[in-house]
N, CA, C and O atoms as a GROMACS GRO file, in nm:
protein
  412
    1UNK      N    1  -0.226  -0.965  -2.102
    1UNK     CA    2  -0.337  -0.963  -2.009
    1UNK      C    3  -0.302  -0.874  -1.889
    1UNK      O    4  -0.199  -0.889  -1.823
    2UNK      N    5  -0.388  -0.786  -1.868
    2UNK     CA    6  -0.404  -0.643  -1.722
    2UNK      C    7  -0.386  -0.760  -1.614
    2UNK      O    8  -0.465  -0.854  -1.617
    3UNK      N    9  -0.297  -0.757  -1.531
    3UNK     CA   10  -0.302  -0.818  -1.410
    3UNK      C   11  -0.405  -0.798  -1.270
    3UNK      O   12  -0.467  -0.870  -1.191
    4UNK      N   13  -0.370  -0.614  -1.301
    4UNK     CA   14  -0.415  -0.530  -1.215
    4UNK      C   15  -0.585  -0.450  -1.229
    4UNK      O   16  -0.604  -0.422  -1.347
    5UNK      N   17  -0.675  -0.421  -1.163
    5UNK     CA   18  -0.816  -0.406  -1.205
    5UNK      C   19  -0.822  -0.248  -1.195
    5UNK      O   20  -0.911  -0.180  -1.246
    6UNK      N   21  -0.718  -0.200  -1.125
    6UNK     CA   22  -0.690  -0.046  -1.173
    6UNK      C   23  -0.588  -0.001  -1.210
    6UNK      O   24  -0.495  -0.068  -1.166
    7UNK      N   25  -0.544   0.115  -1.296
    7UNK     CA   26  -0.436   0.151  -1.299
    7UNK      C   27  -0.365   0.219  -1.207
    7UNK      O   28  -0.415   0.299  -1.128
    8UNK      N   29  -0.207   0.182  -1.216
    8UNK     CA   30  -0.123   0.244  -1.059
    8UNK      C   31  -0.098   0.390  -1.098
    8UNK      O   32  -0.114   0.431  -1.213
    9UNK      N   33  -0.059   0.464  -0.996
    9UNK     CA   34  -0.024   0.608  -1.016
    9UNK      C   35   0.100   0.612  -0.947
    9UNK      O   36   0.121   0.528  -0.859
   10UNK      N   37   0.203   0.717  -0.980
   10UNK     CA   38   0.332   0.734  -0.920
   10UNK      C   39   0.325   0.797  -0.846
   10UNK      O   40   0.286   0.905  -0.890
   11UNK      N   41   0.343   0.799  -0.736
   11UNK     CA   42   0.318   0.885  -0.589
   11UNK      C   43   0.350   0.846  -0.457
   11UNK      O   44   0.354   0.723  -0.459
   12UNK      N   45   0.376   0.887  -0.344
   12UNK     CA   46   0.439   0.807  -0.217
   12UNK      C   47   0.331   0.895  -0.073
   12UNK      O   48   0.294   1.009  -0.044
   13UNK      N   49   0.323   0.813  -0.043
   13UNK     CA   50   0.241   0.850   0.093
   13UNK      C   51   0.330   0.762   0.195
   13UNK      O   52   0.412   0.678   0.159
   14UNK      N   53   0.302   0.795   0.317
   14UNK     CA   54   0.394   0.739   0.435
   14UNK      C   55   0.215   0.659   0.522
   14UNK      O   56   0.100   0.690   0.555
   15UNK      N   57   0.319   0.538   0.516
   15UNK     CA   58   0.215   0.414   0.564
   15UNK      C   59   0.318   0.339   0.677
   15UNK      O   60   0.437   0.308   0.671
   16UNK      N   61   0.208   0.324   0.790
   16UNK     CA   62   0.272   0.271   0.921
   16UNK      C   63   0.175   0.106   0.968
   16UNK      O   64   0.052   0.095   0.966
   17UNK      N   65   0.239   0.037   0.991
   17UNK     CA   66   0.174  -0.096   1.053
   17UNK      C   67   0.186  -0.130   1.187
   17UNK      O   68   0.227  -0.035   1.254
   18UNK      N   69   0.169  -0.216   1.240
   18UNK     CA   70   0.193  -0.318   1.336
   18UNK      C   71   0.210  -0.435   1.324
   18UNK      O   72   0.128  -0.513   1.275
   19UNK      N   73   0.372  -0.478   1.389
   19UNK     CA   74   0.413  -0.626   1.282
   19UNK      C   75   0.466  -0.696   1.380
   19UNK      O   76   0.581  -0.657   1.395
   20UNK      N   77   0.436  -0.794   1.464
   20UNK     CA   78   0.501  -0.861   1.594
   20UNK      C   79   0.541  -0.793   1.722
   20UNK      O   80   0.632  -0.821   1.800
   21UNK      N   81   0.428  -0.672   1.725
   21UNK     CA   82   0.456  -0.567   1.842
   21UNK      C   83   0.568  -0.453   1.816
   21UNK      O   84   0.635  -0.391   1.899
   22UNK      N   85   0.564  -0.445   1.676
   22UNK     CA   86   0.628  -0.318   1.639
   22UNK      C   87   0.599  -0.221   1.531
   22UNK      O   88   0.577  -0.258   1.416
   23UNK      N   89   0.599  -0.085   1.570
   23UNK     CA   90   0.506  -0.035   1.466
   23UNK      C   91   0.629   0.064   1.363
   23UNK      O   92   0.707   0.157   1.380
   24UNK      N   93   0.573  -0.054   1.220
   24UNK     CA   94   0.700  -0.043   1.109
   24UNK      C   95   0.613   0.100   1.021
   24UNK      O   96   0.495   0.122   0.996
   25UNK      N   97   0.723   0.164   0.998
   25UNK     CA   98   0.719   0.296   0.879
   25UNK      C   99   0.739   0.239   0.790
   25UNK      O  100   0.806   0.137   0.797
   26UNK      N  101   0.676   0.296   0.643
   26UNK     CA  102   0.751   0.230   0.466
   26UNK      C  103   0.652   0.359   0.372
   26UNK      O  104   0.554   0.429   0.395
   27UNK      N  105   0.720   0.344   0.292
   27UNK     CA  106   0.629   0.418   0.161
   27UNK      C  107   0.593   0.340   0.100
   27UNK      O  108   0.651   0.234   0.075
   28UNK      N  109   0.429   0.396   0.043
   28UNK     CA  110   0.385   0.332  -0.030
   28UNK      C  111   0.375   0.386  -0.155
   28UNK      O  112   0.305   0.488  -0.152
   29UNK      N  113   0.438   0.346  -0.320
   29UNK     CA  114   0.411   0.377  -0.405
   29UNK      C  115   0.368   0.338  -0.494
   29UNK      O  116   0.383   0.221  -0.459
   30UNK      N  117   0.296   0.324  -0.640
   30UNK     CA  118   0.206   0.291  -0.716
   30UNK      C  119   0.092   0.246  -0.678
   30UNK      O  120   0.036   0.136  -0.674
   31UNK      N  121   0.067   0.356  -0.651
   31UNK     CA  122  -0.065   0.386  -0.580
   31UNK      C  123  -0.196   0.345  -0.690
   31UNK      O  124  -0.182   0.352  -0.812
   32UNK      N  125  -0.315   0.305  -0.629
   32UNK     CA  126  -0.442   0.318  -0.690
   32UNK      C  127  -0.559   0.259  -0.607
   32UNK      O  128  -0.539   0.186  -0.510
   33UNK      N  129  -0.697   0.300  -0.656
   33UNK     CA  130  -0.793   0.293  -0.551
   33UNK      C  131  -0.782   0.132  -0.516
   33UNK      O  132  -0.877   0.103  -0.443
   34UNK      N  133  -0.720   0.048  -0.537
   34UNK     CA  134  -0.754  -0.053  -0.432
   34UNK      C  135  -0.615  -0.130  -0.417
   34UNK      O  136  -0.630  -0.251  -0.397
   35UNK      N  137  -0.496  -0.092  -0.422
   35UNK     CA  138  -0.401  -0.175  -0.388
   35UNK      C  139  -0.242  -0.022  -0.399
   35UNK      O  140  -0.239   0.096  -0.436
   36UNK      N  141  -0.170  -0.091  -0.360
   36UNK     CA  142  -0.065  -0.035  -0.358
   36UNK      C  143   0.062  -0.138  -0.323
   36UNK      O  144   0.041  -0.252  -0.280
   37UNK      N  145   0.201  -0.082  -0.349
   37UNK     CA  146   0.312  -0.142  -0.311
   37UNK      C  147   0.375  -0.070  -0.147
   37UNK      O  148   0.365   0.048  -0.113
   38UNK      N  149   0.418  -0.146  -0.093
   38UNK     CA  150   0.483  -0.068   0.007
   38UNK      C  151   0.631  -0.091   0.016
   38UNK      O  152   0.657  -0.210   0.035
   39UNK      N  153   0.724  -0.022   0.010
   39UNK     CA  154   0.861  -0.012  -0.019
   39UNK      C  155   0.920  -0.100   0.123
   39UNK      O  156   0.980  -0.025   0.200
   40UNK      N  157   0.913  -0.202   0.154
   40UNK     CA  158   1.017  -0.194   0.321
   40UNK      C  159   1.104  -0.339   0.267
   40UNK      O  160   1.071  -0.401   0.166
   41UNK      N  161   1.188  -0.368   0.330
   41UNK     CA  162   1.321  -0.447   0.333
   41UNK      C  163   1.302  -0.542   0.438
   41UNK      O  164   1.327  -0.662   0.436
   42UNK      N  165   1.252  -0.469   0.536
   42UNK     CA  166   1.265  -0.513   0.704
   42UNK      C  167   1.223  -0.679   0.677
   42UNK      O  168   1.307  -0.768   0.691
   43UNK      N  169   1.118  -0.699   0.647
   43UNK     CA  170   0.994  -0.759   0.683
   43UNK      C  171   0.935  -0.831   0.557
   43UNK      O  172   0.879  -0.774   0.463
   44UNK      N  173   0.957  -0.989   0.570
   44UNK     CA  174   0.885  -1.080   0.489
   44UNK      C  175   0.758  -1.097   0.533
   44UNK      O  176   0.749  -1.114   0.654
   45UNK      N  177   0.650  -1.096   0.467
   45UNK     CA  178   0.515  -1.158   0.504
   45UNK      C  179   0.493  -1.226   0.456
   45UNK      O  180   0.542  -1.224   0.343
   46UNK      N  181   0.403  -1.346   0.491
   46UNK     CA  182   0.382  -1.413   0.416
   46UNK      C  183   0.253  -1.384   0.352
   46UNK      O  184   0.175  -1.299   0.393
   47UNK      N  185   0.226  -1.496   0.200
   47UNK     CA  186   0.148  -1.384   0.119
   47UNK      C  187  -0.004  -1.448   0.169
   47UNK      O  188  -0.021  -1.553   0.231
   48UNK      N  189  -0.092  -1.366   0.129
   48UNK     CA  190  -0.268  -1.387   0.204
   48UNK      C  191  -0.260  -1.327   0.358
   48UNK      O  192  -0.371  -1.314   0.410
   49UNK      N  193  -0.194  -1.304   0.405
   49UNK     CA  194  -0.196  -1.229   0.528
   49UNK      C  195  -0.292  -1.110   0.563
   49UNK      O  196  -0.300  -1.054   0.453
   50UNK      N  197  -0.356  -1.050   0.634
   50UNK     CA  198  -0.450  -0.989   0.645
   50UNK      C  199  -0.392  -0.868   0.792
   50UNK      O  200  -0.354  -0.904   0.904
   51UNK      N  201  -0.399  -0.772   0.758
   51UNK     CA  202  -0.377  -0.662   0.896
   51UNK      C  203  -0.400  -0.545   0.808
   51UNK      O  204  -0.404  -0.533   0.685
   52UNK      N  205  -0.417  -0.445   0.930
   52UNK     CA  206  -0.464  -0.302   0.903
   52UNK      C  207  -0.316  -0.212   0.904
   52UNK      O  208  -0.219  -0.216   0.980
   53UNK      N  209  -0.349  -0.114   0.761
   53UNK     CA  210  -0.217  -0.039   0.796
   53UNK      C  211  -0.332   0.095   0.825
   53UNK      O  212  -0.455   0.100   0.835
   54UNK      N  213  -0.204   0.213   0.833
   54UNK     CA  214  -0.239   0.340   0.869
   54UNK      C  215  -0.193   0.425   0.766
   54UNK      O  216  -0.073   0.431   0.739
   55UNK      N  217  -0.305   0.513   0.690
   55UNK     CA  218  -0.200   0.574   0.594
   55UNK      C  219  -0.217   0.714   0.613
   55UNK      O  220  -0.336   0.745   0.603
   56UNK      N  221  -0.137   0.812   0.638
   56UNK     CA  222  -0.119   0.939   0.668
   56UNK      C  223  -0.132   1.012   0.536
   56UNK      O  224  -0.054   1.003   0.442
   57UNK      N  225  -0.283   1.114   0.544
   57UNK     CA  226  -0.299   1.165   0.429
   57UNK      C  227  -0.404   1.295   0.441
   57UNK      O  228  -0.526   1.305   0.452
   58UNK      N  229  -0.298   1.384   0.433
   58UNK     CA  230  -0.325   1.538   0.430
   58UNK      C  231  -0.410   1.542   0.539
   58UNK      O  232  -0.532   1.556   0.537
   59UNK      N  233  -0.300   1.523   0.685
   59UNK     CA  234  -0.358   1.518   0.828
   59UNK      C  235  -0.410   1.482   0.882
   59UNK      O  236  -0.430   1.528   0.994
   60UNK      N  237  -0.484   1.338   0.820
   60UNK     CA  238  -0.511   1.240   0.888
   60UNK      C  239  -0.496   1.108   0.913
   60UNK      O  240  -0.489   1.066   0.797
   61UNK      N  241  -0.485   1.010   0.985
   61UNK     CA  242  -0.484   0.899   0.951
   61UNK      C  243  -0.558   0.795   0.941
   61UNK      O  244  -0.627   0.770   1.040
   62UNK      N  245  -0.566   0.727   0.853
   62UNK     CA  246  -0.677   0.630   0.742
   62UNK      C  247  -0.608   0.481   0.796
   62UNK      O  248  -0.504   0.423   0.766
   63UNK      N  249  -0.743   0.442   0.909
   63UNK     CA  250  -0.700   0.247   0.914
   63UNK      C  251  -0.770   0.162   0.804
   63UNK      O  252  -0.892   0.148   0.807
   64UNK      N  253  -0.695   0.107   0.711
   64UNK     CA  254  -0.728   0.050   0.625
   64UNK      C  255  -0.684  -0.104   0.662
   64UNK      O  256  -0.582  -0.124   0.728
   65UNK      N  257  -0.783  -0.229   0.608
   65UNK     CA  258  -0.778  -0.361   0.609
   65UNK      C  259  -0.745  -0.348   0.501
   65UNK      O  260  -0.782  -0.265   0.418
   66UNK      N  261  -0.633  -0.476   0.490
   66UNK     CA  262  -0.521  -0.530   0.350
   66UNK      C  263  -0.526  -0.675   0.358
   66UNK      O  264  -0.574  -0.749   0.444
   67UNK      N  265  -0.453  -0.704   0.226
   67UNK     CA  266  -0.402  -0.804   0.219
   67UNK      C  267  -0.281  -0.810   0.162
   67UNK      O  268  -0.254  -0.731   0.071
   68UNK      N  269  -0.215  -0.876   0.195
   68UNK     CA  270  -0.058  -0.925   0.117
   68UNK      C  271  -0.073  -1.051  -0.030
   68UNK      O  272  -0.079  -1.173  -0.017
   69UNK      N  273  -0.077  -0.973  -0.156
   69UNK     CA  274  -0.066  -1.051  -0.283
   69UNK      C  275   0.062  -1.099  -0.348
   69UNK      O  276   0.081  -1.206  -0.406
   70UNK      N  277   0.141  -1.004  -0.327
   70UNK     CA  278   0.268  -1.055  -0.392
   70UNK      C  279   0.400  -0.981  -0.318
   70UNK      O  280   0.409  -0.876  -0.254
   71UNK      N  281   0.492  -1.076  -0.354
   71UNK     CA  282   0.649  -1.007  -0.252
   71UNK      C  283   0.731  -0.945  -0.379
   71UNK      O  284   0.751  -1.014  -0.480
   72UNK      N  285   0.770  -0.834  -0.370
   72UNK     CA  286   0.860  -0.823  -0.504
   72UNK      C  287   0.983  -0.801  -0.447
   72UNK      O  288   1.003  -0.743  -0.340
   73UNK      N  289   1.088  -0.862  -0.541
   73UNK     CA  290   1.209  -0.918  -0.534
   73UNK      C  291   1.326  -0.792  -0.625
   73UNK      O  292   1.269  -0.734  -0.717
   74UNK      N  293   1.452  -0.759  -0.605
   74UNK     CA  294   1.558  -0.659  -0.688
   74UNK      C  295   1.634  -0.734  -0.595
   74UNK      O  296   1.634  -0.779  -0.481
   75UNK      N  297   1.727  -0.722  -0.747
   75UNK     CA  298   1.848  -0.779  -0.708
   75UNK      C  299   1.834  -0.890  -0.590
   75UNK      O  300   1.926  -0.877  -0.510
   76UNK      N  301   1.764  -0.973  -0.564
   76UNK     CA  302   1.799  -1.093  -0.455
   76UNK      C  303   1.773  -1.056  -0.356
   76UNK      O  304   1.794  -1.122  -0.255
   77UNK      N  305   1.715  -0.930  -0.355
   77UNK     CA  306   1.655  -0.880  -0.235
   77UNK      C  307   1.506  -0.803  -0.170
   77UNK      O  308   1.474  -0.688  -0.197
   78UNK      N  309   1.427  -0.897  -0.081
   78UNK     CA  310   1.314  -0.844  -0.132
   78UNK      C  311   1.296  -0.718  -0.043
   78UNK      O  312   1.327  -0.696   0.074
   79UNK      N  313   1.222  -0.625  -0.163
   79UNK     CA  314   1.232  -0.512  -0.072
   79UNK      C  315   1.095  -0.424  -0.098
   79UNK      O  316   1.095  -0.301  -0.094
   80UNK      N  317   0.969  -0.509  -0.129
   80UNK     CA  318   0.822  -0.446  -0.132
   80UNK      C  319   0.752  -0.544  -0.146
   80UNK      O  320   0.782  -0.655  -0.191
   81UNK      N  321   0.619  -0.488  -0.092
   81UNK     CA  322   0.521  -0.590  -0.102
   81UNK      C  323   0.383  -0.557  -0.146
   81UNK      O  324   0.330  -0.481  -0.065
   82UNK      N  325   0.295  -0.592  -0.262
   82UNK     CA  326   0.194  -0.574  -0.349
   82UNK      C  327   0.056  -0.598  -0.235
   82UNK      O  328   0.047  -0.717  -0.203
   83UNK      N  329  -0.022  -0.533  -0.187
   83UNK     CA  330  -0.130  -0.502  -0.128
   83UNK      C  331  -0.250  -0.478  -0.195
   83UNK      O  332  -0.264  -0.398  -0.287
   84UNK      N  333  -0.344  -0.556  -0.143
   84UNK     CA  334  -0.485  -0.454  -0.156
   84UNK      C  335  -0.571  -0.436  -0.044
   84UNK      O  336  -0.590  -0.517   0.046
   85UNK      N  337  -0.626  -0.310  -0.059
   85UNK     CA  338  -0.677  -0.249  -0.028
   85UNK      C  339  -0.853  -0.302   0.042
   85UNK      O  340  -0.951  -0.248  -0.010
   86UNK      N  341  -0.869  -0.372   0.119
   86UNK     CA  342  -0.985  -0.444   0.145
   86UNK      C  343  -1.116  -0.342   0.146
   86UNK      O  344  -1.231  -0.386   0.149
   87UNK      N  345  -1.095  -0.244   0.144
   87UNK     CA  346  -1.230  -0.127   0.196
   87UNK      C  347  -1.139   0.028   0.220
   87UNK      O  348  -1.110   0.108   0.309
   88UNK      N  349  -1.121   0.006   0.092
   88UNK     CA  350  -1.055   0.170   0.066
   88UNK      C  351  -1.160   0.299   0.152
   88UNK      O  352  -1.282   0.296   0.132
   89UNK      N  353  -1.105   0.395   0.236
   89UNK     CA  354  -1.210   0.457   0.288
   89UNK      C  355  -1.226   0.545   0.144
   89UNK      O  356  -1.170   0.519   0.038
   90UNK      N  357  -1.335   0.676   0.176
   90UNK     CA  358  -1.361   0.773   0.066
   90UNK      C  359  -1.265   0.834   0.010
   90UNK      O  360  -1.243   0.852  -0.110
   91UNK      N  361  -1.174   0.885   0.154
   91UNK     CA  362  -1.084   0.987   0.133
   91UNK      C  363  -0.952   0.994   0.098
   91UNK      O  364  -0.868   1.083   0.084
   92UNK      N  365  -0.963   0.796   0.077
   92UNK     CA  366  -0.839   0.792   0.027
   92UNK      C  367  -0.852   0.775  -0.149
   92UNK      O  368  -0.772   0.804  -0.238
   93UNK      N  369  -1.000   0.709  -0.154
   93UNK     CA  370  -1.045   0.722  -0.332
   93UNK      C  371  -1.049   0.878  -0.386
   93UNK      O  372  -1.010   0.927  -0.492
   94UNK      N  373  -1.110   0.936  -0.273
   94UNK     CA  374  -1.106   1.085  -0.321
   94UNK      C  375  -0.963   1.120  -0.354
   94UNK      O  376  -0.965   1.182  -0.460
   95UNK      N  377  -0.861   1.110  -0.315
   95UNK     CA  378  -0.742   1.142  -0.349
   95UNK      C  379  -0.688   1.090  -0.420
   95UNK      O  380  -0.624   1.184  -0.467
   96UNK      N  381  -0.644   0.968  -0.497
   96UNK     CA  382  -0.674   0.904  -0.595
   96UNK      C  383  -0.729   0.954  -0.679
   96UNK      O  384  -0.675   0.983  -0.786
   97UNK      N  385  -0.846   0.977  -0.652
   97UNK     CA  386  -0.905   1.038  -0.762
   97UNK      C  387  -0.868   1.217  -0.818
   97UNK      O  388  -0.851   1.260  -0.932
   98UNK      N  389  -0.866   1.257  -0.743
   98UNK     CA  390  -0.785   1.401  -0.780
   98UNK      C  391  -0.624   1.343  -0.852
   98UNK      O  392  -0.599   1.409  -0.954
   99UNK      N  393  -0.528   1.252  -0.825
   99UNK     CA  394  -0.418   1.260  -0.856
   99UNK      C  395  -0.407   1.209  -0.971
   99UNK      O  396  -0.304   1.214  -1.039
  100UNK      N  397  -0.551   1.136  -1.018
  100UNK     CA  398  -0.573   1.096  -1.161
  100UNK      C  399  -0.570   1.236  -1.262
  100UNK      O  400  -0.487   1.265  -1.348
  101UNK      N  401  -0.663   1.294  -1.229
  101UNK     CA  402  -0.686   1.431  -1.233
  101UNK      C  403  -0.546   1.499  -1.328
  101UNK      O  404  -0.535   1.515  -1.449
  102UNK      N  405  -0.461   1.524  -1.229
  102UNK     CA  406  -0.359   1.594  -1.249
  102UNK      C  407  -0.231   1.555  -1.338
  102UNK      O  408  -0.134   1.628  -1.357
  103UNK      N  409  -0.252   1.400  -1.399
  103UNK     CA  410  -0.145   1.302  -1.441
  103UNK      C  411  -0.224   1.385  -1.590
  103UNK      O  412  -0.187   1.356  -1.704
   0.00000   0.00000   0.00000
């Protein structure tokens, strides 16, 4: 059974938050129009959590509302966290959508 309602794509964009008055950097990879992983170590969330990240993409930056679905775990250490995407803007489906394109 598909867990996921789109398929992910391999790719990294640089995504910035605000997390207890500090604004954290991470990559985000496996990408797709409504969720993504974000690579960071720093920072447990807990899961259902709700905040806006920022995602920097071909010169601009995109405030997107999320949610936190799942924590993923290596080696005993967690070091990403499974997102979606609450209201993907255009331009980030538009890109997505071109990188489908090119796979």
């Amino acid at each position: 059974m598909e867990k996921r309602s789109s398929k992910r794509i391999s790719a990294t964009l640089r995504v910035e938050f605000d997390w207890s008055d500090t604004i954290c950097c991470c990559n985000a990879v496996n990408l797709s129009e409504k969720g993504m992983l974000l690579k960071t170590s720093d920072i447990l969330f807990p899961l259902d959590t709700h905040f806006e990240i920022y995602i920097h993409l071909k010169g601009e930056v995109l405030e997107v509302p999320i949610k936190v679905n799942r924590l993923v775990k290596t080696d005993n250490i967690y070091d990403g966290i499974g997102i979606e995407l609450l209201d993907p803007p255009p331009a980030y489906v538009d890109y997505i959508s071109d990188l489908k394109k090119s796979f």
